[in-house]
Structures are given as structure tokens and as C-alpha cells.
C-alpha positions as CSV (number, residue, x, y, z in Angstrom):
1,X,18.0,-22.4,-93.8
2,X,19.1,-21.9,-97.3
3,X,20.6,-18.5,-98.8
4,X,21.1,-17.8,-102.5
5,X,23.4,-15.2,-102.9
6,X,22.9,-13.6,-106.7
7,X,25.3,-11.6,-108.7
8,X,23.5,-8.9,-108.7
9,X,23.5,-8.1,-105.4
10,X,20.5,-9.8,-104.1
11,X,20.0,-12.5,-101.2
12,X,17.2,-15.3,-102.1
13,X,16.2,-17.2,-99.1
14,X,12.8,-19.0,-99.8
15,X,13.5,-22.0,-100.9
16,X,10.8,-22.7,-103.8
17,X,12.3,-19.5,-105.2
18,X,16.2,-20.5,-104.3
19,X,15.4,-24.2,-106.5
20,X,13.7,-22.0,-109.2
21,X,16.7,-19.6,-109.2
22,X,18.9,-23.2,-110.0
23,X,16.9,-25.2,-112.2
24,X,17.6,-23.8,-115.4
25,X,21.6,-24.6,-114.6
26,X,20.9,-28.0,-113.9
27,X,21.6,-27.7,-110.1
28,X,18.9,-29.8,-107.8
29,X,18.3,-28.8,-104.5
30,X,18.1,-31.0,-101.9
31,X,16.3,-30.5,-98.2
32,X,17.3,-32.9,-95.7
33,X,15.4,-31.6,-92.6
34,X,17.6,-32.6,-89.8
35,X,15.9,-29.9,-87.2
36,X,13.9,-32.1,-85.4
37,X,16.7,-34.2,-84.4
38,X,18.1,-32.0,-81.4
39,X,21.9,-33.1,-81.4
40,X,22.3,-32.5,-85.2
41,X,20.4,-29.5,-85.1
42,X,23.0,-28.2,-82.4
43,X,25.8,-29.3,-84.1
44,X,24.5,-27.5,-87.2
45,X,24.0,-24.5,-85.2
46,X,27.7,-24.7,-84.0
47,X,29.8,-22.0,-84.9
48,X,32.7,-24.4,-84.9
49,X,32.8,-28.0,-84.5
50,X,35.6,-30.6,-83.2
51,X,36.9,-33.3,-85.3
52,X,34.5,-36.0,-83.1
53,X,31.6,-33.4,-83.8
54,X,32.2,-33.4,-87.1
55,X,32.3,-37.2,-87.7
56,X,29.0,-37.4,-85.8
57,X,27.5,-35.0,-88.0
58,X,28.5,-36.5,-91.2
59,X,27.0,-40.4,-89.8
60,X,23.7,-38.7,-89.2
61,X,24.3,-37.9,-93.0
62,X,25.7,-41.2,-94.4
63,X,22.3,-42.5,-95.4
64,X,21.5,-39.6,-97.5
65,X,24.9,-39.2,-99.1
66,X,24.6,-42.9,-99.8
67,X,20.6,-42.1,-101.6
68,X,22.9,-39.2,-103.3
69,X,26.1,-42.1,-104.5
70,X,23.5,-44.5,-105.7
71,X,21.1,-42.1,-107.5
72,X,24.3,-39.9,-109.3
73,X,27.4,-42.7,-108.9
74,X,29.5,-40.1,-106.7
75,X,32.2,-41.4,-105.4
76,X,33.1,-38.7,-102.9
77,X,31.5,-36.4,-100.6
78,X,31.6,-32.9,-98.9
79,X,29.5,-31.2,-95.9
80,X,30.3,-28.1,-95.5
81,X,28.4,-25.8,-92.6
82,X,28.7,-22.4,-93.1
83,X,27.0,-19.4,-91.0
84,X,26.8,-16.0,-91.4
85,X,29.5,-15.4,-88.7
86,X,32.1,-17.8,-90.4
87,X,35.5,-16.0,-89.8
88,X,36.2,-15.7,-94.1
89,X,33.2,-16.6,-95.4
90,X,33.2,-14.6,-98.3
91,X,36.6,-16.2,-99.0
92,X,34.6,-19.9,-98.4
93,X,32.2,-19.4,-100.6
94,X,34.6,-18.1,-103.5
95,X,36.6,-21.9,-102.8
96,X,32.6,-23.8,-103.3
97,X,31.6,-21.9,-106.1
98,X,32.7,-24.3,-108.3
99,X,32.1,-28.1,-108.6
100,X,35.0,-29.7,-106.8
């Protein structure tokens, strides 16, 4: 699920409306429906994750980040998980608002 926190106040969640939001600023968003895979789907769903957890989920990942490296020449990568019930999360998103 993907949530677009605005500015002014207001919490986008459709995701046709979310890319519409980013478009004009150049920002692409991807979908990379993992829910039908059930152990990626749980770890996703994890409020907190162990360091072998979190290497698992980010090889389910490695193909896509490698589509994302080819297609843009990234050399790095980030995964970040929030949920609504992250300890901080306000505090989170202020560190990912900006490219990094």
C-alpha cells in the first residue's frame, strides 16, 4: 500500500492519483507487487525485522533494484519499510524526504 502525505494536510492513498500527485516533480513511481509471495509479504507486514530478515527481503528485491541500476546507472540502493506504527515515524520520514 502506498500513502502520499501532502503539505497541506491531506493523505493520498490511490495510487493513479499518488503517481499523478509526483509526475510533474519528475518522481516515477514504481509498484513491485510482492503480495502474492507469502514470506515477503510477511516480512513486509513485520513491524520489525532481524538483520537475516532483512537480507532475505532485500534478495527477493535484487532483481528489481538491478532493472532500477541498469535503467538509471544507480550505484546504490535503499529499502526502507515503514508502517503506520513505526516508533518515530514522523521523524523517518523527515530523514527520506530528501534524495539521499
Amino acid at each position: 500500500m502506498a500513502l502520499l502525505r501532502c503539505e497541506d494536510g491531506r493523505s493520498i492513498s490511490d495510487v493513479d492519483k499518488i503517481r499523478a500527485q509526483l509526475s510533474p516533480l519528475g518522481i516515477e513511481l514504481a509498484e513491485w507487487p510482492f503480495e502474492r509471495i507469502p514470506k515477503i509479504s510477511a516480512l513486509l507486514a513485520a513491524n520489525l525485522l532481524g538483520d537475516e530478515e532483512k537480507d532475505e527481503l532485500l534478495r527477493a528485491f535484487d532483481s528489481r533494484f538491478e532493472e532500477q541500476k541498469n535503467r538509471y546507472g544507480y550505484q546504490a540502493r535503499d529499502l526502507v519499510v515503514l508502517h503506520t506504527n513505526t516508533p518515530k515515524l514522523d521523524e523517518l520520514l523527515r530523514i527520506f524526504d530528501k534524495c539521499h
